[in-house]
N, C-alpha and C positions, 0 to 999 in steps of 0.2 A: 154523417159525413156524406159528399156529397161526392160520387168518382164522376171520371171520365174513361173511355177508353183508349187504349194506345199500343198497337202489337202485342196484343192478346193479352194485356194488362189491364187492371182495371187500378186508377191510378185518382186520390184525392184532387180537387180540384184547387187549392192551395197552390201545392206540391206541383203539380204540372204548369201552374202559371209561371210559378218561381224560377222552375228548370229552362221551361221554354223563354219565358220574357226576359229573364233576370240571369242565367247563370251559364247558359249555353251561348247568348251574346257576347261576338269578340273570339271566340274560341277556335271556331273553323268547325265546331260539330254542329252538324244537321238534329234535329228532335227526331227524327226516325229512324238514325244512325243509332240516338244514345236509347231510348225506349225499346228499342227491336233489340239494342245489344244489352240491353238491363232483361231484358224478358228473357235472352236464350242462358245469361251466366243464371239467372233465377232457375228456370228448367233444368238446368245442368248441375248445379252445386247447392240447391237447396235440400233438397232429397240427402243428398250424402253429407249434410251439415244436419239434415236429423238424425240422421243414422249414425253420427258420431255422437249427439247428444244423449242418445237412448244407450249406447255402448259405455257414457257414464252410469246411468241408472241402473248398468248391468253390475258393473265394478263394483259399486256402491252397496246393491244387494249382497254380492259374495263378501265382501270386507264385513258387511254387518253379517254373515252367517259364521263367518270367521271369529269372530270376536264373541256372537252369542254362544256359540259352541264351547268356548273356554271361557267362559263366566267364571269368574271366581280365580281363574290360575294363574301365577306371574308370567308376563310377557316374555314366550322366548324369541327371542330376537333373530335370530337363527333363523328359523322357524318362520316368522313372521316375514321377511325378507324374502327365503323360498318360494312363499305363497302368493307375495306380490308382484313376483317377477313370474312365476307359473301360470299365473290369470292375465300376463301382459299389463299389470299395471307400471310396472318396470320393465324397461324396455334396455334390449341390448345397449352400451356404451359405443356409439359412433367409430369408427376410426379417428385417425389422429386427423384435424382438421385444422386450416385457420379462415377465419370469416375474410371474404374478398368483397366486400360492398364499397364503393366506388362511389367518385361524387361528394363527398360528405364534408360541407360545411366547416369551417374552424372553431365553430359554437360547440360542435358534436366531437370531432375527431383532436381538438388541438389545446383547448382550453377549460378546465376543469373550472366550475364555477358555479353557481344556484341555480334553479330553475323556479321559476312562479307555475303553480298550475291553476288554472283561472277559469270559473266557469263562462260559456261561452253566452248566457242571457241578459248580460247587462255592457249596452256600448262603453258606456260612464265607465266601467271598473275596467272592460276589457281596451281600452284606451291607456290607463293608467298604468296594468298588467307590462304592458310591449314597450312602453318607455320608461320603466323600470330595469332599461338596459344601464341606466346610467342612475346613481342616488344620491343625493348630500348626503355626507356622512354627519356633519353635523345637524342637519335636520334627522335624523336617526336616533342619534344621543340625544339629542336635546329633548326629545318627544318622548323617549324611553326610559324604564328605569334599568338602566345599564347608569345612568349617570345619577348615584342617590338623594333624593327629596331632601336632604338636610344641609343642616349650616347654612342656612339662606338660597339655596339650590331649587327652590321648591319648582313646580312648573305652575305656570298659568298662564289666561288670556295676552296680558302683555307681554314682552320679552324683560328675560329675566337677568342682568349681564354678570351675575355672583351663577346663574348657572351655565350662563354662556361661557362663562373663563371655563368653568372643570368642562365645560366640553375640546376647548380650544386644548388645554393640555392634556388631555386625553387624546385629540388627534395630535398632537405635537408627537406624543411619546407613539405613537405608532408610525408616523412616520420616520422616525428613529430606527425602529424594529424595522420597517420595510425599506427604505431608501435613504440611506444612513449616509451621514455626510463624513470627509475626511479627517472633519475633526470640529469640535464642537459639537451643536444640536440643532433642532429647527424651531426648537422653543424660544432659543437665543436670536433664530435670522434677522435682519431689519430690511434685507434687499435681494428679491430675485433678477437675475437678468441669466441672457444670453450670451456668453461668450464666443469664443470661435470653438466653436463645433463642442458647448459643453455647457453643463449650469453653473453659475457663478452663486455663489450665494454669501451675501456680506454680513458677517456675527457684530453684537452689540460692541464685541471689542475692537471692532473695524477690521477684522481680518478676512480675508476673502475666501472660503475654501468651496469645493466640488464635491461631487459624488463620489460616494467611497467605488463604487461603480459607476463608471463614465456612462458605459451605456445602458443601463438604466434610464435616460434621457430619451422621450420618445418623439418629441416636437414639442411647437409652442404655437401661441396666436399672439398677436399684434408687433410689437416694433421688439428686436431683441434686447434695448436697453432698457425697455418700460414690459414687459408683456403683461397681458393682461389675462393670460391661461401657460401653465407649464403640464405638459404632459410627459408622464412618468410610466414605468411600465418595467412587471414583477410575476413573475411566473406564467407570462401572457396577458394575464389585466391591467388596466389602464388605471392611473391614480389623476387627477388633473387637480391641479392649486388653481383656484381662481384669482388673480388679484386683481383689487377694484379699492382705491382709498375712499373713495366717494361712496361708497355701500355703507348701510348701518354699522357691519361689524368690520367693512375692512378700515374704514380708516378710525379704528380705534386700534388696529391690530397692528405693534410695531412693523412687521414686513409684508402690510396691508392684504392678508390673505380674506377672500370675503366669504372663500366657501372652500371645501375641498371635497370632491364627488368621484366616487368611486364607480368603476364596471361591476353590475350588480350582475343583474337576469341576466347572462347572454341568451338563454332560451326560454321559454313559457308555451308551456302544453295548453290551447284554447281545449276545453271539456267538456263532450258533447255524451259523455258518459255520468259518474256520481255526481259531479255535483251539479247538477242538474236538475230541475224536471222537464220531461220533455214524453206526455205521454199521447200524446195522438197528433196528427197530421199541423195543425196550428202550432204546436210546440215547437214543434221540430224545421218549421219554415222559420220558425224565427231565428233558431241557431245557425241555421244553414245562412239566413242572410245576415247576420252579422259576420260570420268566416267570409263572405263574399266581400263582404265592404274592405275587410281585414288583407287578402288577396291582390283588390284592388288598392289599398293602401287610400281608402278615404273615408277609412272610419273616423267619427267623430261622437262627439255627444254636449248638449246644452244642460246647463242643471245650475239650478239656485244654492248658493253658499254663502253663508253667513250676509244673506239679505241681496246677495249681488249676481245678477248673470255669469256665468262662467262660460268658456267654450273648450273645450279639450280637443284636442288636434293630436294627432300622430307627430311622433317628434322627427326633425330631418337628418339625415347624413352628419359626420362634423369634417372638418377640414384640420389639419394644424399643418404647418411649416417645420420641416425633418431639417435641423441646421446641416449645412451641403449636402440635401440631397432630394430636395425638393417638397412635394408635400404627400402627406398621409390622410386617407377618409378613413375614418370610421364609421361603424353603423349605431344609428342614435335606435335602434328597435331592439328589440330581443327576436331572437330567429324564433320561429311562430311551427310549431306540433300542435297536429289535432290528437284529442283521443276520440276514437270510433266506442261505440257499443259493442260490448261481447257477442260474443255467438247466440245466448238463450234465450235474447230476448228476439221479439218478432212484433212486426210494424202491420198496423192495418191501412198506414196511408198509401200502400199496395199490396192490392189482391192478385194473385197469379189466377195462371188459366183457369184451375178450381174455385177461382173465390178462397181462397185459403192466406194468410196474414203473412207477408215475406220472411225473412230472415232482417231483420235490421241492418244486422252488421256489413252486408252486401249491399241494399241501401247504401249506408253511409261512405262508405269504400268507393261508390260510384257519385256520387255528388260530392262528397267535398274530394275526390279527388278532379273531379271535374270546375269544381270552383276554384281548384287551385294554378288550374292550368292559366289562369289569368294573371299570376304571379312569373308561372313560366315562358309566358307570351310579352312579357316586359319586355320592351328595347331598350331601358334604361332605370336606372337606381331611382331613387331606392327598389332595392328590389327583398321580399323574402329569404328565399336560398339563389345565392350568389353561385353555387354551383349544380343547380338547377334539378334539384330533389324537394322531391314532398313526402314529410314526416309524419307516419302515422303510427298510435300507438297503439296497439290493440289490449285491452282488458279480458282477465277472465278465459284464458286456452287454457285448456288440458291436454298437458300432454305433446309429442312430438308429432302425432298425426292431423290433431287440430291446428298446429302449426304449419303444416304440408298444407293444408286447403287452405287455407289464409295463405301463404304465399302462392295457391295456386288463383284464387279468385282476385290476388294482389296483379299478375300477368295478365288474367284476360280481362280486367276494366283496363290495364294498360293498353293491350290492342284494342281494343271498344274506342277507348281513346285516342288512338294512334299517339300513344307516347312512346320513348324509347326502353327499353326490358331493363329494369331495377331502376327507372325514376320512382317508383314507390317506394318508400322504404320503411322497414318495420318496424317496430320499436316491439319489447313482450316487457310483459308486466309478471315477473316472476311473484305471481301472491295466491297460486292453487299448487298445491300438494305435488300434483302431476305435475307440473310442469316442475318444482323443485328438483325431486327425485330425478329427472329425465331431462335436466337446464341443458346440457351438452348435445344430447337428442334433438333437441327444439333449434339451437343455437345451427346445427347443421341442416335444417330443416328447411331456416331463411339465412342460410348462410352467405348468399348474395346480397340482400336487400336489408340485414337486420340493423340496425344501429343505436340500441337502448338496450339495455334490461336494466331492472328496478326491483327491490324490493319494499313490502307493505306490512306494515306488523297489524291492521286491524282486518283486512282480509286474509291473509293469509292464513291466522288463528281460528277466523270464522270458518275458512276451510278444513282446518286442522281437525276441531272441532267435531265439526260435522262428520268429515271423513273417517273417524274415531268412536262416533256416537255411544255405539256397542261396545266399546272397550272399556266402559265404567265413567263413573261420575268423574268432571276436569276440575284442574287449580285453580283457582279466583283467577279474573282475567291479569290485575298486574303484578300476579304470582309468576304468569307465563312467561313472564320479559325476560327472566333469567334462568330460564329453562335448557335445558340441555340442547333442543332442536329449535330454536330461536338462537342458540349462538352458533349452532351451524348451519343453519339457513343461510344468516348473513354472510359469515362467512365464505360458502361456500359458493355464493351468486360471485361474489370478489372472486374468488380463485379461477370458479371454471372459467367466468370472461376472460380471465388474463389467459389463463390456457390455451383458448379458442382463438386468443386473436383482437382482441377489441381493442386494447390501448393503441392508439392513434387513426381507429375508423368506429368506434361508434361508443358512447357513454355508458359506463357501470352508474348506476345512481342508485338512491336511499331513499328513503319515506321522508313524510311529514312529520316540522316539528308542528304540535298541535296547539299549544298556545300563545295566542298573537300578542297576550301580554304581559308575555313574561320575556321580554328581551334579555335582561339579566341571566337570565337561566340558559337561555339559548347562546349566550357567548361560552357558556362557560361546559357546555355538555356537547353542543352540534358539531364541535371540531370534533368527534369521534369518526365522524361520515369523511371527511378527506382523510386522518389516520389510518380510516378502514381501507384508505385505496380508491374510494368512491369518487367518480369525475365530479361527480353532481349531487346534490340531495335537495330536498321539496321543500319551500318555504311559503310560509299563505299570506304576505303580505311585498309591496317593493320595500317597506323598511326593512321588513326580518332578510332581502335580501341584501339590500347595504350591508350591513352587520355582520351574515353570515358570508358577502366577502371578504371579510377581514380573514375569515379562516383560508380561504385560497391563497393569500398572504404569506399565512405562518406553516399552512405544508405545501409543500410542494410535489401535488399529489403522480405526477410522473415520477420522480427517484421515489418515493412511498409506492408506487406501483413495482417497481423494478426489483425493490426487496422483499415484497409480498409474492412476486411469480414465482420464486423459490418455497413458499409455502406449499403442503399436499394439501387437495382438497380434505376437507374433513371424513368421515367413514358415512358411507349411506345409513348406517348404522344408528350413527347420533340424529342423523338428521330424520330418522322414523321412529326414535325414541316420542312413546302418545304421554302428555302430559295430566296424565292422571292425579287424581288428590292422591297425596301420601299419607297423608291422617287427617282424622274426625274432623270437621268445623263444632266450634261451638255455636249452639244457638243465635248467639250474638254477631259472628262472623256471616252466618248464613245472610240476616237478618241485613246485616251492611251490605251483600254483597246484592241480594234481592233490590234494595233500595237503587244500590249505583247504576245498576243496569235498567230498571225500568226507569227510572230517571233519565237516563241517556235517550232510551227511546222516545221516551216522551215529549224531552225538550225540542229533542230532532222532528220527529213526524209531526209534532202540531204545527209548522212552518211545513214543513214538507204537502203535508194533505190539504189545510185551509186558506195558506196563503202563496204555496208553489213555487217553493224557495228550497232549492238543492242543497243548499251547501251555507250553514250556518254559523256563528260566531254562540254557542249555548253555552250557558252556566251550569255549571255543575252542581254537586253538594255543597262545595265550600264556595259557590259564588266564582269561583274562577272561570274567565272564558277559555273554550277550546272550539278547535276548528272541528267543524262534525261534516258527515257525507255519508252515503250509503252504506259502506264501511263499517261506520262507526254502528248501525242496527245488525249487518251481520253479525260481526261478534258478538254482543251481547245477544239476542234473539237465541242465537247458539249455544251458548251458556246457559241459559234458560232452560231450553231446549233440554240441553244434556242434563241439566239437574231434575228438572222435572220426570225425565225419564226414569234415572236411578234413585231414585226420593230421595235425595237429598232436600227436594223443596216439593210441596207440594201445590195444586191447580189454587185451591182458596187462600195458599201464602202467598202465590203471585201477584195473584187477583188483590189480596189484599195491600202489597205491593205496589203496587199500579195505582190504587186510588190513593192511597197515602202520598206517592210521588205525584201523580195528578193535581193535588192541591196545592203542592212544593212548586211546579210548573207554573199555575197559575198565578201565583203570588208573583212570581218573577219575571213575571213578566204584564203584572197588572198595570204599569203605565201606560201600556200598548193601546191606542184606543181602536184599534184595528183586531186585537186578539179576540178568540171565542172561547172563553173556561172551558174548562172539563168537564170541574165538578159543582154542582153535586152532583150533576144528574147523570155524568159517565154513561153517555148515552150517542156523543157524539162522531162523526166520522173518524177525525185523529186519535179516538180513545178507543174507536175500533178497531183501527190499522195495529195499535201498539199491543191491544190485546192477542190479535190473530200473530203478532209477530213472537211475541212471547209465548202461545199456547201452541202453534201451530210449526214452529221454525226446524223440527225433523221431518216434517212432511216433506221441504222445500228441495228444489233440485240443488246441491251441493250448498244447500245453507242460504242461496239466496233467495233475496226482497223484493223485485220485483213483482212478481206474480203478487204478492199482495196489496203493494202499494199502489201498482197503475189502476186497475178495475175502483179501488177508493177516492182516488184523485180525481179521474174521471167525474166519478159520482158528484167530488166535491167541487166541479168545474158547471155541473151541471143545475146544481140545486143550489150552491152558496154564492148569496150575493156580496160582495162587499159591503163592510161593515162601515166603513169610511173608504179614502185614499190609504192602502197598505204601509204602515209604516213600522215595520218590524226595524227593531235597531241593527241588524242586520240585513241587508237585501241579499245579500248572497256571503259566501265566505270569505270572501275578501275587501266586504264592502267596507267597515269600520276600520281595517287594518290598514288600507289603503288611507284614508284620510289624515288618518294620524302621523304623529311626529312631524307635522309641516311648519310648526308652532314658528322655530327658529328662522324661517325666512319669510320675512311679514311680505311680502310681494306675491305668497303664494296663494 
C-alpha cells in the first residue's frame, strides 16, 4: 500500500484521493479541517476503544474460570446472575427513561414495514435495493411459489395467463382483506373512477359502490373519470391499482387493472459491514464511492440482460392528485441506512502517529458520515432524509459502555463536521450477549441519537456460544431456535424498546428471512415479526419485500404494539438460561450435525476468499438456497468450536468433515467456470480459511471471523488470478433475488 501523509496520519493513497477529490467537494469542509479532525478523535478515542476491547477478553476469561470451576454441576442460576453482575458484566438497570431523538423520518418513526439490507459493492443490485420502495405485487406471485406450479400454472419464459388469473385472484382477494368495498368485491369490479371526493367502483352487476372506508382513498393520477393510477392507503402504506387497457394484462382484465404495486422497502440498510468484503484500502474506496453516488442521488449501473443493454436509474419522486385537496409526493426510494464496522476490526488504510492500524469503525463514522453531508446539503428533492438525519447502524457493541464511546465519537465527527448535535443517529444491533443482558443500559446510553435496535438469531447464538464455551458441550444449532433464551431474547428487544420509548421515534426490527426461495414459506411464517410488535424485519430480496408487505397489511403493528407494552419484560433469568445439550447425540446426529456446519462454511468462504463475494445465495444439504453472511460462519465455527472442545467431536471427525463437504461444495457448484475445487488436494486458500475457522474459533475475540478471513483474502487478492470473468450465480446476496419474479411484466 502506498500512504501519504496528512496531520500526523499516514493515510492510503486511494483513500485520500477519494476524500479529497471526490467526497469532501460541495460540502464546505477543507481536507485539513477533516484529516487534522480524524487524527485528534483517532488520538483521543482509539486508545479507550482498545481498552474496552481488552475489558472483553477480561470478562470472557473470568466467565470461562467461572464455568471451568463448576465442570460437571447443574447451573445455578442464582448464582450465575450474581456473578455476572459482581464482575460488571451486568450492569445496574438505568432509571426510568424515554428515548428523545429528534428528526426521525416517517420510514423510522411512523410506518412499520420491511427493510432490504443490501450490500454496498455492486451499483446494479444497490440500484434495484432503493427502488424497491415500491413492487408489483403481481410480479412477486407470478415469479414465486406462493402461487403453485400446477393445473396449468406452471411458470416459464413466456407469460403464462392460467397463472396470470391465480395471481390476479389472489390480489383480488387481498384486496378485499385490505381495502374492502361497501359491498361486493374487486374480483367482480369492471370500472374505477373518481367521484366527488371518493372511489367509485362499478360491479359486473352495474352497481356502483365505495370504500367500506372512504378514507382509505389517498389520491389518483390522470383524469378522475378514466384514471390511470388509484392510490390507496392502509396502516401508512400505499397500495396503487394501475389501470392501463392497452397493457398485456390490463385490457384482458374486466376493470382494466394492469398492475397493482405495493409500498415495499420504505428503508434499506447500504452494508459496508457482513456482507461484504472489503479488506484493505481498495475495498473500502469502492463502498465508500458507491454511498457517495447514493447521497448524491446519481447512482446508476449498465448491465447486459437477456442479450440487451439495460440502464438502471434511481427511481424519482411520484406525484398523485388528493380529490380537494390538492396533490401528494411520494418518495419513489427507500430511506437509505449505512451499517459502519464494529469496533474490532482495524483498518490499515490509516496509520496513526505510531504507524499502528486505526480503529475502522471511527474511519467509517467520519467518511460516510461526511459523504452524507451531500444528501444534507440538498436544496431540493429528492432528497435522503427529508428531516435531515443520517442513519447509522453500528454492529457488534458490548455492552452500555461501548455504546457511551460510540455515541461519544458519534458528537465529535459531528463538530469535525460542523453538523448540528444528534444529526447522527444510531441504530444498535442487539445480537452480542452484552448488549442483550444490558438492552435498557445501551438504549440510555444513545438515548438522544438512537433510532433502531434489531435482533439476529445467527450472531447472536455465535455469541451465546462463545460467551458459554466452558459451560459444556451446546444443542445442534436449529435445536437453539426454541430454546428458552432465544424466546426471551426476542422477546425481550420488543418489550424494553416499548419501555424506553421507541414506538413513534425509532424502529424495533427482526432478522433475516434466509431463504429467497421459498416465498411460500415466508408468507405463511414472517407475519410473526409484525405479531411480535416488530416495526420492521430483514428481507434479502425487493420481492420478498413485496410480499412481506402484505404482512404490514394484516397487522397493524401500532395497536399490536399498544397491547404488547403491557407485557413484563421476560426475567434476566431466561434470558441467561446457556443452551446446553440435554442428552447424548447419537453417532449419527453428531455425524449430521458435523456435515451442516462444515458445509455452511464451505459453501460461504469459497466465494468469500477466491472470488470476494460477502454475502451469498449457497446451497445447502438439500439443495435449498439461503442467504449467508458472516453470521452465518460465526455460528457454526462456534459449534464447532464448542464441540471439539467438550469431545463431543473430535479434530480428525472434523477434518474428516470438511473434506467430505468439500467435495459436496464442489459438485455444486461445478457449472461455475470461474470456481476453484477444494478437493482433492484440500490444499487451497478457502479450505484453509474453513479449516482455521472450524479448528481455531475459541481462540477468537467473542467468536468472531474476521481476524481469519482478512489476512487469507488478502493472500488470495494477491496470488489469485482470475480464472475467467467471475461468474458465480450469485454476486452478492441479493443478486439472483433481485432479478427474479419480473417474469410477469414483459417490459421489464
Amino acid at each position: 500500500m502506498a500512504y501519504k501523509e496528512s496531520a500526523g496520519l499516514r493515510i492510503d493513497e486511494d483513500l485520500l484521493d477519494f476524500v479529497n477529490l471526490e467526497a469532501l467537494s460541495g460540502t464546505g469542509i477543507g481536507a485539513f479541517q477533516f484529516w487534522t479532525g480524524l487524527a485528534r478523535i483517532v488520538a483521543d478515542l482509539a486508545p479507550r476503544l482498545r481498552a474496552q476491547l481488552s475489558r472483553r477478553d477480561e470478562l470472557q476469561a473470568r466467565i470461562d474460570a467461572y464455568h471451568r470451576d463448576r465442570a460437571g454441576e447443574p447451573l445455578d442460576a442464582v448464582a450465575y446472575e450474581a456473578f455476572l453482575r459482581d464482575i460488571g458484566y451486568i450492569v445496574p438497570a438505568p432509571a426510568d427513561f424515554t428515548i428523545s431523538t429528534a428528526n426521525i423520518d416517517p420510514e423510522i418513526a411512523a410506518v412499520p414495514a420491511p427493510q432490504l439490507v443490501v450490500p454496498a459493492s455492486s451499483p446494479r443490485i444497490l440500484v434495484k435495493a432503493v427502488n424497491a420502495r415500491w413492487g408489483s405485487l403481481y410480479d412477486a406471485l407470478y415469479g414465486s411459489d406462493v402461487i403453485p406450479e400446477a393445473g396449468g400454472a406452471e411458470r416459464g419464459k413466456a407469460y403464462n395467463p392460467v397463472r396470470g388469473a391465480a395471481v390476479i385472484d389472489w390480489v383480488r382477494g387481498f384486496l378485499d382483506d385490505t381495502v374492502p368495498l361497501t359491498a361486493g368485491s374487486h374480483k367482480s369490479a369492471k370500472a374505477y373512477a373518481i367521484g366527488s371526493d371518493a372511489l367509485e367502483v362499478t360491479l359486473e352487476t352495474g352497481e356502483t359502490v365505495g370504500l367500506e372506508d372512504p378514507s382509505r382513498l389517498a389520491g389518483y393520477q390522470g383524469r378522475p373519470a378514466a384514471p390511470t393510477s388509484i392510490l390507496l392507503r392502509d396502516n401508512g402504506l400505499h397500495i396503487e391499482l394501475r389501470l392501463d387497457r392497452r397493457h398485456q394484462i390490463g385490457r384482458d382484465d374486466p376493470a382494466g387493472i394492469a398492475d397493482v404495486v405495493l409500498e415495499a422497502a420504505t428503508s434499506a440498510i447500504i452494508d459496508l459491514e457482513d456482507m461484504v468484503v472489503a479488506v484493505d484500502a481498495q475495498d473500502k474506496v469502492a463502498l465508500y464511492r458507491n454511498w457517495l453516488a447514493l447521497m448524491k442521488g446519481v447512482l446508476s449501473a449498465r448491465f447486459d440482460k437477456n442479450g440487451r443493454h439495460v440502464d438502471r436509474m434511481l427511481a424519482g419522486d411520484r406525484r398523485y392528485v388528493v380529490p380537494g385537496k390538492g396533490e401528494l409526493g411520494l418518495s419513489g426510494r427507500a430511506l437509505l441506512l449505512v451499517r459502519n464496522v464494529g469496533p474490532h476490526i482495524f483498518s490499515d488504510a490509516v496509520l496513526d502517529a505510531g504507524g499502528v492500524p486505526i480503529p475502522e469503525t471511527i474511519l467509517d463514522c467520519a467518511v460516510t458520515s461526511l459523504v452524507a453531508m451531500h444528501d444534507l446539503r440538498k436544496a431540493k428533492a429528492p432528497r435522503n432524509s427529508r428531516h435531515g438525519s443520517v442513519y447509522i447502524v453500528l454492529p457488534k457493541l458490548h455492552g452500555p459502555e461501548e455504546v457511551a464511546l460510540a455515541d461519544e465519537l458519534f458528537g465529535r465527527v459531528e463538530d469535525m463536521l460542523r453538523l448540528p448535535r444528534h444529526t447522527l443517529k444510531m441504530g444498535i444491533m442487539d445480537e452480542e450477549r452484552r448488549t442483550s443482558v444490558n438492552l435498557a443500559a445501551c438504549l440510555a446510553a444513545a438515548q438522544h441519537r438512537v433510532f433502531f435496535i434489531n435482533t439476529g438469531f445467527l450472531d447472536r447464538t455465535g455469541d451465546e456460544i462463545h460467551t458459554s464455551m466452558e459451560a459444556g458441550p451446546m444443542m445442534r444449532k436449529n435445536a437453539m431456535k426454541s430454546c428458552t433464551w432465544i424466546t426471551a431474547y426476542e422477546n425481550s428487544n420488543v418489550s424494553t424498546g416499548l419501555a424506553c420509548g421507541l414506538p413513534g421515534k425509532a424502529e424495533i426490527g427482526k432478522g433475516m428471512w434466509a431463504a429467497p426461495g421459498k416465498m411460500a414459506d415466508m408468507l405463511a411464517q414472517k407475519i410473526a415479526h409484525p405479531l411480535a410488535g416488530a416495526t420492521t424485519a430483514w428481507v434479502p430480496s425487493p420481492t420478498a419485500a413485496t410480499l412481506h408487505a402484505v404482512h404490514y397489511h394484516k397487522v397493524d403493528v401500532v395497536k399490536r404494539q399498544e397491547g404488547l407494552a403491557r407485557r413484563c419484560i421476560p426475567p434476566l433469568a431466561e434470558l441467561l438460561d446457556i443452551p446446553v445439550l440435554r442428552n447424548n447425540l447419537t453417532p449419527d446426529e453428531v455425524r449430521q450435525e458435523l456435515d451442516a456446519n462444515c458445509h455452511t462454511i464451505l459453501g460461504y468462504v469459497v466465494r468469500w476468499i477466491d472470488a470476494g463475494i460477502g454475502c451469498s445465495r449457497v446451497l445447502d444439504l438439500q439443495d435449498v438456497e439461503l442467504v449467508e453472511d458472516r453470521a452465518t460462519l460465526r455460528i457454526s465455527s462456534q459449534l464447532l468450536a464448542n464441540w471439539l472442545r467438550h469431545g463431543v467431536a473430535t479434530e480428525a471427525e472434523v477434518m474428516e468433515a470438511l473434506r467430505r463437504m468439500a467435495e459436496v461444495v464442489d459438485r455444486q457448484n461445478e457449472r461455475d467456470p470461474a470456481y476453484r475445487p477444494m478437493a482433492p488436494a484440500f490444499d487451497g486458500l478457502a479450505f484453509r480459511a474453513a479449516t482455521k475457522l472450524a479448528l481455531e474459533g475459541a481462540a477468537q475475540q467473542n467468536g468472531t471471523v474476521e481476524a481469519i478471513l482478512f489476512p487469507l483474502r488478502r493472500e488470495a487478492k494477491a496470488t489469485l488470478k482470475p480464472k475467467t470473468e467471475n461468474r458465480f450465480e450469485a454476486l452478492s446476496g441479493q443478486a439472483a433475488g433481485l432479478e427474479r419474479g419480473e417474469a410477469y411484466r414483459t417490459e421489464d
